[in-house]
N, C-alpha and C positions, 0 to 999 in steps of 0.2 A: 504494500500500500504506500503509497506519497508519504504517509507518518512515520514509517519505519525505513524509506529510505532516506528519512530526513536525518532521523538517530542516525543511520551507518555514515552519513556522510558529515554527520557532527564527529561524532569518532572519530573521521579519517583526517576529517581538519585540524580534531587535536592534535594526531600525530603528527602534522606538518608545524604548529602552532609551537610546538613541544620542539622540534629539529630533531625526531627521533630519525629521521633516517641519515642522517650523520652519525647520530651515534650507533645506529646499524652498523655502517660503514668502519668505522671504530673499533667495535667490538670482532667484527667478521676480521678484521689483520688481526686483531690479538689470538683470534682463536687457531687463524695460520701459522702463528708464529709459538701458540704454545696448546697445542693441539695433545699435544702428549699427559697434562694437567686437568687431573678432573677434578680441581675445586675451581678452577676458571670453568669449567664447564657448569658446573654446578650452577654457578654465581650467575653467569651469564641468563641460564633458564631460568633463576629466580628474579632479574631485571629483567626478562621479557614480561614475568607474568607480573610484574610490578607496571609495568608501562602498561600494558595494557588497562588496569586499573585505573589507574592514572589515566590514561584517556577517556575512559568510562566515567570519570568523575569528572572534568571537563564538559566532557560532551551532556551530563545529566545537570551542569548548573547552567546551560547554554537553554537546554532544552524547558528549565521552570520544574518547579514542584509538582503542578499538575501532571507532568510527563513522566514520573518516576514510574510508574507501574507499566505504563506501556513499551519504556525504555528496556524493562527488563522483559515482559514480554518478546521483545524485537529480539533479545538475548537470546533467551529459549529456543523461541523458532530458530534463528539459524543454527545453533546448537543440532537439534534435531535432524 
C-alpha cells in the first residue's frame, strides 16, 4: 500500500541520512583485511542489527505516533 511504502522509504532515507553506507564501505575493508577475526565478525553483525534499529527509530519519529502500529505492521509483512 502507498503507507507502507512510505515506512520502507523512511527507512531507507535514514540510512542515507545516517551515511551508513560509508560506513558499509568501512567496515566491508576491515573485514578484508581481518577476515580471519571472529570478534570483528561478531561486532560487525551486532552494528548491523544496531543500524538497522537505529533507522527504524528514525524513520518511526518521521512517521508520528499515530504510525507506530502500522510501522510495525509494515515490519511483519515483509518479515513474512
Amino acid at each position: 500500500s502507498p503507507e507502507e511504502l512510505r515506512f520502507i522509504f523512511l527507512h531507507e532515507l535514514a540510512h542515507l541520512k545516517r551515511a551508513d553506507l560509508w560506513i558499509n564501505c568501512l567496515v566491508a575493508a576491515l573485514q578484508v583485511l581481518h577476515w580471519f577475526n571472529p570478534l570483528l565478525w561478531l561486532g560487525f553483525a551486532r552494528m548491523r542489527a544496531d543500524r538497522e534499529l537505529a533507522c527504524d527509530e528514525l524513520a518511526l519519529c518521521r512517521a508520528g505516533v499515530e504510525a507506530r502500529a502500522a510501522y510495525g505492521q509494515t515490519i511483519v509483512k515483509l518479515l513474512e
